[in-house]
C-alpha positions as CSV (number, residue, x, y, z in Angstrom):
1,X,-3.8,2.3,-15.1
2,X,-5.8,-1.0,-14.5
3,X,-8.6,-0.4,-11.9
4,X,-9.1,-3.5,-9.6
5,X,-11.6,-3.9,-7.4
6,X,-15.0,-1.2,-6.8
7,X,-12.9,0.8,-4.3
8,X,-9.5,1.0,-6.5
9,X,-9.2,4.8,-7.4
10,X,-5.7,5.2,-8.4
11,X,-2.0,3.1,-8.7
12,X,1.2,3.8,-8.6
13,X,3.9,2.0,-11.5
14,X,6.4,0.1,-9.4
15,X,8.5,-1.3,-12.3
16,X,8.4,-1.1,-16.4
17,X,9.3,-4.6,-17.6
18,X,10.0,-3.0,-21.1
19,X,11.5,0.1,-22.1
20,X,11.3,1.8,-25.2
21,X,11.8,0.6,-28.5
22,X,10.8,-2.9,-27.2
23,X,9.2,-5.8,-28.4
24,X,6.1,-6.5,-26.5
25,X,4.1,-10.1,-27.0
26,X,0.6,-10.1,-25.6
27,X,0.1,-12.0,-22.3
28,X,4.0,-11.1,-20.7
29,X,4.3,-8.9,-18.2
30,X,4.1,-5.6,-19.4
31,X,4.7,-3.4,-15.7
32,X,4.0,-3.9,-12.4
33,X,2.0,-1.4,-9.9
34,X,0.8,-1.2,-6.6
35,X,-2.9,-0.4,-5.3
36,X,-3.5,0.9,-1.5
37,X,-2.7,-2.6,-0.2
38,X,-1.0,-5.1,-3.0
39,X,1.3,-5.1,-6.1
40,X,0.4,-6.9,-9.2
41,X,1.7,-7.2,-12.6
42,X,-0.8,-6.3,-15.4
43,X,0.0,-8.0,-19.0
44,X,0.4,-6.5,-22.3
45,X,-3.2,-6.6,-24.2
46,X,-2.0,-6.9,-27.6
47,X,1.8,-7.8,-28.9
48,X,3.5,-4.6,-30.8
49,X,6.1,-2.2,-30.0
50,X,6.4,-0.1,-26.7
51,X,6.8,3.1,-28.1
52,X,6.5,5.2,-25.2
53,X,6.3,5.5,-21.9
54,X,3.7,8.3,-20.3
55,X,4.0,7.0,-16.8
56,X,7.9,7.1,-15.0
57,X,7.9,4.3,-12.1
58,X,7.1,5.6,-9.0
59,X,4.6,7.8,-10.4
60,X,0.6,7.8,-9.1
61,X,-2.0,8.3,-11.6
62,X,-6.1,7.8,-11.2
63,X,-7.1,4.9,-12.7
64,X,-8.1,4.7,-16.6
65,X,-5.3,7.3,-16.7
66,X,-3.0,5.7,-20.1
67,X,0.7,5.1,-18.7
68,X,2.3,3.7,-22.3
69,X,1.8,3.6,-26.1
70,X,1.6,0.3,-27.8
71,X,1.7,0.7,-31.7
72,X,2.9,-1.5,-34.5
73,X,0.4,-3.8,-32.9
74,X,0.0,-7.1,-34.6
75,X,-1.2,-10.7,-33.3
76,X,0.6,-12.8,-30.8
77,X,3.6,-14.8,-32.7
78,X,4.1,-12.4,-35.2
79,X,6.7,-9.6,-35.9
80,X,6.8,-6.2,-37.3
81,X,9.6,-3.8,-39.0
82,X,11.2,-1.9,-36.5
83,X,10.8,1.6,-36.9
84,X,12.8,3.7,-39.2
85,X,14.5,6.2,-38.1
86,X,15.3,9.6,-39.6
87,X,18.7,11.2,-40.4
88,X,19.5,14.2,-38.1
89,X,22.8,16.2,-38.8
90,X,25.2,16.7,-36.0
91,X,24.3,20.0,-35.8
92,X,20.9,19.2,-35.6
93,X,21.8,16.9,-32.4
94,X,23.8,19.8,-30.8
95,X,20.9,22.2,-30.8
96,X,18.8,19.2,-29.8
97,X,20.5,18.8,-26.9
98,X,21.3,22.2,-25.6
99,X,17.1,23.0,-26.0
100,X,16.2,20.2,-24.6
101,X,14.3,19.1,-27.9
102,X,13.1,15.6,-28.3
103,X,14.3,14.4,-31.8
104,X,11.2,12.1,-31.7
105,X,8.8,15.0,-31.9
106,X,10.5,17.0,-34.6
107,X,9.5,17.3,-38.3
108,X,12.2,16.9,-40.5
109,X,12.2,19.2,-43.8
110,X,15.3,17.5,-45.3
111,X,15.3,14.8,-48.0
112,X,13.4,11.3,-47.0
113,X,12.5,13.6,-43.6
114,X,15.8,14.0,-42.5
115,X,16.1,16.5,-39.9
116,X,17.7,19.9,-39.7
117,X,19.2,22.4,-37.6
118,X,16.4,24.6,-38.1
119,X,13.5,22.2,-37.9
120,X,15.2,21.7,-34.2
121,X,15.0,25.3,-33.5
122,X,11.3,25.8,-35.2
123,X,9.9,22.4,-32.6
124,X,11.8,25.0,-29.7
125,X,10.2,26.7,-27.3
126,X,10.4,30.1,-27.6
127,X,11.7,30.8,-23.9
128,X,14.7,28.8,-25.1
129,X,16.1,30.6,-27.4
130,X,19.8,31.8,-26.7
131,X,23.2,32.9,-28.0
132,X,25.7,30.3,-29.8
133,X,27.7,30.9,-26.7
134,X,25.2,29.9,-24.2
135,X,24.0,27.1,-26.5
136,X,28.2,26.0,-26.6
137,X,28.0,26.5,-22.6
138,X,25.1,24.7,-22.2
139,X,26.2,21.1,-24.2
140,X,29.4,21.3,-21.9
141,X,27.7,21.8,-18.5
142,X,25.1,19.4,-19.4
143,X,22.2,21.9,-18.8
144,X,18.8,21.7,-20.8
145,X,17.9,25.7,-21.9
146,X,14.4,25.0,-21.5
147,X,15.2,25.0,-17.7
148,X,16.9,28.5,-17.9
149,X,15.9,31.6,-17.4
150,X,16.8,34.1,-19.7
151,X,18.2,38.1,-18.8
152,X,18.8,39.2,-22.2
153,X,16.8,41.0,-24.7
154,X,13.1,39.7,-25.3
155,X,14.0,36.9,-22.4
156,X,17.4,36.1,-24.7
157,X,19.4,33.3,-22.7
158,X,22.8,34.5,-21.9
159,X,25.8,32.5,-21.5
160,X,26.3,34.4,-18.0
161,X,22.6,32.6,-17.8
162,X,23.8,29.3,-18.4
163,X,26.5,29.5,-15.7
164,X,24.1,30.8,-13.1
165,X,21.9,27.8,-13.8
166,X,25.3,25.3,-13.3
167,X,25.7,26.8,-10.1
168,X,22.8,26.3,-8.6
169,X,22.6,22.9,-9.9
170,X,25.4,22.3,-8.4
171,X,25.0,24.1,-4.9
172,X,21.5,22.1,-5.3
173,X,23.5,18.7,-5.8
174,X,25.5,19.3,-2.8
175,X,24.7,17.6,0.5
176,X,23.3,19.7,3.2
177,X,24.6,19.5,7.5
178,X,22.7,17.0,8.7
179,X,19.9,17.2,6.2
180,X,16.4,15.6,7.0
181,X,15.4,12.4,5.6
182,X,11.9,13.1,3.9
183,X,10.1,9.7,2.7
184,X,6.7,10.1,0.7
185,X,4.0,8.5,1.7
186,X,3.6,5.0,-0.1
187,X,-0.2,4.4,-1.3
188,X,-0.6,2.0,1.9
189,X,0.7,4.5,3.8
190,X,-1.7,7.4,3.2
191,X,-4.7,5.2,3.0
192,X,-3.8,3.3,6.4
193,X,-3.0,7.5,7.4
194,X,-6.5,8.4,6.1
195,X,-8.3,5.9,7.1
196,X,-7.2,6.1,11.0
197,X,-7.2,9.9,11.1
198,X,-11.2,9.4,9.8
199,X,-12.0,6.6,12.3
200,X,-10.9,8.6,15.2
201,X,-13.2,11.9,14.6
202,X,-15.9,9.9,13.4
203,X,-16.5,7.2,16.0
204,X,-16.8,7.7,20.2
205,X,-14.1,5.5,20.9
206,X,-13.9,3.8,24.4
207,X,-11.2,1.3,25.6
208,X,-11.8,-1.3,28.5
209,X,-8.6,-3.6,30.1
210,X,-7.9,-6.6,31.4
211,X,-5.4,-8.8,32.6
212,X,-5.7,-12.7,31.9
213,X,-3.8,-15.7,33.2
214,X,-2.7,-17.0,30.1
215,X,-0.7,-20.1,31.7
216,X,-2.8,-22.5,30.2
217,X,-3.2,-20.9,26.5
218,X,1.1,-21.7,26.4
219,X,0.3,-24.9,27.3
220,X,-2.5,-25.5,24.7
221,X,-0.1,-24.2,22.1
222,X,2.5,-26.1,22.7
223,X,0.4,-29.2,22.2
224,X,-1.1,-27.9,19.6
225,X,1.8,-27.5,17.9
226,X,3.1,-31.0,18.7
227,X,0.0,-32.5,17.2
228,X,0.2,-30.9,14.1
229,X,4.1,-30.7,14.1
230,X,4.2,-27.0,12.9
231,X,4.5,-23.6,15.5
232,X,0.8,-22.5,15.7
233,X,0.5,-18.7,16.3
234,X,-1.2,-17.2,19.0
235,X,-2.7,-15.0,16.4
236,X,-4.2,-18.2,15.1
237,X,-5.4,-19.4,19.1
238,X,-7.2,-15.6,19.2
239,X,-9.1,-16.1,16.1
240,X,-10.8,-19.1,17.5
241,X,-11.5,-17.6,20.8
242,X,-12.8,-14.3,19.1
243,X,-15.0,-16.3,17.0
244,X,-16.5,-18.6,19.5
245,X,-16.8,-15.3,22.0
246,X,-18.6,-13.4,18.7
247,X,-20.6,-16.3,18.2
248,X,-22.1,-16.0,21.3
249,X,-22.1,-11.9,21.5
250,X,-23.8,-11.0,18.3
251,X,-24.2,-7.8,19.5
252,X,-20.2,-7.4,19.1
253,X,-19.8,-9.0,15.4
254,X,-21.5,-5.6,14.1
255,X,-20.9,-2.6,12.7
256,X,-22.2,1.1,12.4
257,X,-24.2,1.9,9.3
258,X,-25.0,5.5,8.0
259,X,-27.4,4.3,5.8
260,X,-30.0,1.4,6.6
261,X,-30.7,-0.9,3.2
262,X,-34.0,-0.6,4.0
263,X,-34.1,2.8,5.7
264,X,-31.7,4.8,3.5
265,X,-33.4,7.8,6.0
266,X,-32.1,6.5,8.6
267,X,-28.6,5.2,10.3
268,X,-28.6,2.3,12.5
269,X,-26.4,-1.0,13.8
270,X,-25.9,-4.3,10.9
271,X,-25.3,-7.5,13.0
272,X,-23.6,-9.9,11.0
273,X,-24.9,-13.4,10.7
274,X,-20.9,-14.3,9.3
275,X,-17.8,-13.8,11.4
276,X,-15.1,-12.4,9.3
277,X,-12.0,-11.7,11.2
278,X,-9.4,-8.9,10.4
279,X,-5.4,-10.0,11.0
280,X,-3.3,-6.7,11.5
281,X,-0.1,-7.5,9.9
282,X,2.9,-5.1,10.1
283,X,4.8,-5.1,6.1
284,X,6.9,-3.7,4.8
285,X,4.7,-1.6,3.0
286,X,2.6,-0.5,6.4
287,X,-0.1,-1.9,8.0
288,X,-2.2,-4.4,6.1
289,X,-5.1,-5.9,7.1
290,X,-5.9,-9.6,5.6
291,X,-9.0,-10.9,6.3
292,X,-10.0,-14.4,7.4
293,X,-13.9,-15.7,6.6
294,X,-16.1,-17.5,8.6
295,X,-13.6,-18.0,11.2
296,X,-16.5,-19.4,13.6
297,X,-17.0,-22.4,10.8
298,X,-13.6,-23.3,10.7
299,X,-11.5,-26.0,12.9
300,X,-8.7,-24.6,15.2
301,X,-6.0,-26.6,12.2
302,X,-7.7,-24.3,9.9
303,X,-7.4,-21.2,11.1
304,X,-3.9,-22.0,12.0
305,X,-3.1,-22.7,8.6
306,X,-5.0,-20.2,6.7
307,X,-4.2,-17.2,8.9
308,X,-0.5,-18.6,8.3
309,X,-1.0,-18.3,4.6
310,X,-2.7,-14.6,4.6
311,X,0.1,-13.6,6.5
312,X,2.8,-14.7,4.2
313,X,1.1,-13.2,1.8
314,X,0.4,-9.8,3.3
315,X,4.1,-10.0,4.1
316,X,5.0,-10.7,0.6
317,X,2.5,-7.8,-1.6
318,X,0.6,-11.0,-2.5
319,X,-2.8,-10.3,-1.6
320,X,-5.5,-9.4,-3.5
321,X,-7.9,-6.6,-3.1
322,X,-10.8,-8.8,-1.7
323,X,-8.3,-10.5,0.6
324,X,-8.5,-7.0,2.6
325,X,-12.2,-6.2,2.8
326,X,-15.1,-6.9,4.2
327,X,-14.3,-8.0,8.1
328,X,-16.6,-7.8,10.8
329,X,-14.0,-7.4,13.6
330,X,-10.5,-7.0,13.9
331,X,-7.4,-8.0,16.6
332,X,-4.3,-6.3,16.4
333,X,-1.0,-8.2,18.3
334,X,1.9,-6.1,19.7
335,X,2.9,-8.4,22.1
336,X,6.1,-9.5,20.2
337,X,7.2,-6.1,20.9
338,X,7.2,-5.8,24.5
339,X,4.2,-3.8,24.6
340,X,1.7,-4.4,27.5
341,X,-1.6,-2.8,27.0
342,X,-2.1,-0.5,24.3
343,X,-5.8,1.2,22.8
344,X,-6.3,0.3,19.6
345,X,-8.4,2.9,16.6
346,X,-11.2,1.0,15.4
347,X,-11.5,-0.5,12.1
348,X,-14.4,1.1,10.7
349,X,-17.5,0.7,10.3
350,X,-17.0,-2.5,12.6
351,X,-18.0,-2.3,16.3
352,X,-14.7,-3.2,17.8
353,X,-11.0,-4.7,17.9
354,X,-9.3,-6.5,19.9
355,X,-5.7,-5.6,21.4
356,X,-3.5,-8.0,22.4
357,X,0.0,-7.4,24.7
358,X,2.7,-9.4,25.6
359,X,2.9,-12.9,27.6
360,X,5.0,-12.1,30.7
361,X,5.6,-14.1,33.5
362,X,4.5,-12.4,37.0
363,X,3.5,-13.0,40.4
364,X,0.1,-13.8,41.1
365,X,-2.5,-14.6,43.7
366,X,-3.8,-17.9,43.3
367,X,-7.3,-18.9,45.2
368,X,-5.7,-20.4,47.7
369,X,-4.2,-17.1,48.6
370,X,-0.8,-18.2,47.8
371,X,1.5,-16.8,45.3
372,X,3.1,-18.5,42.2
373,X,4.8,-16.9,39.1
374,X,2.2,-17.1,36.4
375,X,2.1,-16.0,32.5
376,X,-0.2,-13.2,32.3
377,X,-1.6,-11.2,29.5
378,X,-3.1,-7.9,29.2
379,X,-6.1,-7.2,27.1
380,X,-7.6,-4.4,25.6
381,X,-11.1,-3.7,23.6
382,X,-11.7,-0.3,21.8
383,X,-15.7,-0.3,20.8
384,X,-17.8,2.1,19.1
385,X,-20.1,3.3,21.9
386,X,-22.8,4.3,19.0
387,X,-23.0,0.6,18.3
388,X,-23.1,-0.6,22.3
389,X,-22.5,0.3,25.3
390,X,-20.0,-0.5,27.9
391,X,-22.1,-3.9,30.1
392,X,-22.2,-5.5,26.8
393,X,-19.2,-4.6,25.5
394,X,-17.4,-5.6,28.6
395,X,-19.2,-9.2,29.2
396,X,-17.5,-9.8,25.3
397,X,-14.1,-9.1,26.8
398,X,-14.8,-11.2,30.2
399,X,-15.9,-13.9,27.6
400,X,-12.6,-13.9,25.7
401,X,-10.8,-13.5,29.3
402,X,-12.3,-16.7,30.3
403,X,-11.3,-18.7,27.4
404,X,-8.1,-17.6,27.4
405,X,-7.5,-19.4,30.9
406,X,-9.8,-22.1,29.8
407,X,-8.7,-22.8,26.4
408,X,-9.6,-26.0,26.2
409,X,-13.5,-25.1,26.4
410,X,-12.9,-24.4,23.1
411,X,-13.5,-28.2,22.2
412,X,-16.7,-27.8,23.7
């Protein structure tokens, strides 16, 4: 199993490309697996012949753990023999099968290594062994002895074994009343599970709301998205405003660290000189978390159209591992959902995230005292009240409040 990336510990196989017995050339896809947040193909080191496979797809292993063997190898271009195989009598087969012996492992005693009955039943184990009429039984019914247990003499299997073990296969096979639909955990899954179950216990968490007239911000984007003749997210509008609001709350674009690099005694708060934004994209593989760099360098078109392409590719298993580290504060959207206001788990080790509900159109006061129907959106900012406390972590949100209603400041 390839290990990618520093923090890579462990991958499951998605898909073999090749089976067994097959011609392999060096450089073609050889399998494809899946690390905690993307799926990649690796390519066949050498050309030869797949000659096993130690890893079944949907199987996790750590990595450096071997998943295949490649033998017969030879350069790229160039063939080998295929392998010879032995003789094996039909009786030889039989017992095969009813032991649950693979042929491949067995050492034949016959002429040119041809392999007998009783080289099948020397490479048994000894649990298996059982009477001609279980072994008969067995080859009908489909059932492997080395899966029975045996109530004879010395663990003997029985044929009145053998039939036991059919039933309960089959009773096994059988669908259950209403049975419950049990899904393991995909590597994203139990990361994302880990990961948010850790940030919660290890991090005083504290979640401040509030409600912006976003009536302006719909206008902005719809001229926005005129001028460039593509839809611009609001994901893409909150990046900038996060990034100019960081930009001028340092204090916010930080993040707890246990460990000081120059006072590895000590923990203590890193402010980040680079704003690295987080994107909280829902896939179908679970929550993924692309990152966009040095949003506060980049033009509003370019946000737009990179956080566009992370996305996609989040979407897609297309991201690489570096993609998905290294951000300095995250913002998390359910307002395509219907939700309002929600309180986000933080992102750790950064200082904060920013939630973001829906755009619904509502009554307000104006200054005037009069009421109009204005689009208004609620806010929500979960900080790490080790990092700051809750004046400075409120004048951030005010900040981002304000340029949502004065979205064109952004120019500035």
């Amino acid at each position: 199993m390839p290990k990618v990336g520093l923090t890579m510990t462990e991958g499951t196989i998605v898909h073999w490309h090749k089976r067994e017995g097959d011609r392999v050339r060096k450089g073609e896809p050889l399998f494809t697996f899946e690390t905690e947040k993307s799926t990649l193909d690796y390519e066949a080191p050498a050309s030869g012949t797949l000659s096993r496979i130690l890893v079944a797809e949907g199987c996790t292993v750590p990595c450096l753990t071997p998943v295949a063997l490649l033998e017969d190898i030879v350069d790229a271009g160039e063939r080998s023999e295929a392998p010879v195989r032995r003789p094996c009598s039909p009786r030889a087969r039989m017992r095969a099968k009813a032991l649950g012996v693979d042929l491949n492992q067995v050492v034949g005693s016959g002429p040119g290594g041809a392999i007998r009955e009783r080289d099948v039943l020397a490479a048994a184990q000894p649990a298996a062994r059982a009477t001609p009429l279980a072994e008969r039984l067995a080859v009908e019914l489909g059932i492997s002895l080395s899966e029975v247990a045996g109530s004879g003499p010395s663990g003997r299997i029985t044929r009145e074994d053998v039939a036991r073990a059919a039933q309960a296969r089959r009773a096994a096979a059988e669908p259950a009343a209403n049975p419950p639909r049990v899904h393991p955990l995909t590597p994203a899954r139990r990361v994302t599970a880990q990961r948010l179950a850790a940030n919660a216990q290890a991090a005083p968490h504290v979640t401040l709301f509030t409600e912006a007239d976003a009536t302006h911000l719909v206008a902005a984007r719809e001229q926005l998205s005129a001028e460039l003749n593509e839809k611009v997210s609001y994901s893409a509008l909150f990046i900038a405003i996060c990034a100019r609001a960081l930009k001028e709350h340092p204090h916010v674009n930080a993040s707890w660290a246990a460990q000081l690099p120059d006072r590895p005694d000590q923990p203590g708060v890193v402010w980040h000189s680079a704003i690295h934004i987080g994107i909280a994209v829902d896939t179908p593989e679970g929550l993924l978390v692309p990152v966009l760099r040095d949003a506060e360098a980049k033009s509003l078109a370019q946000i737009h159209r990179e956080s566009a392409d992370l996305v996609a590719r989040a979407l897609s298993g297309q991201l690489q591992p570096d993609e998905l580290r290294g951000s300095t504060f995250t913002i998390t959207n359910l307002g395509m959902f219907e939700v309002d206001g929600f309180t986000p788990i933080l992102n750790l080790p950064e200082a904060a995230i920013l939630g973001i509900g829906r755009l619904a159109k509502k009554p307000a006061v104006l200054e005037d005292g009069s009421i109009a129907a204005r689009t208004l959106l609620t806010l929500s900012l979960t900080f790490d009240h080790r990092v700051m406390d809750g004046a400075p972590a409120a004048r951030f949100l005010q900040r981002v409040k304000q340029l949502v209603e004065r979205p064109f400041a952004l120019l500035l």
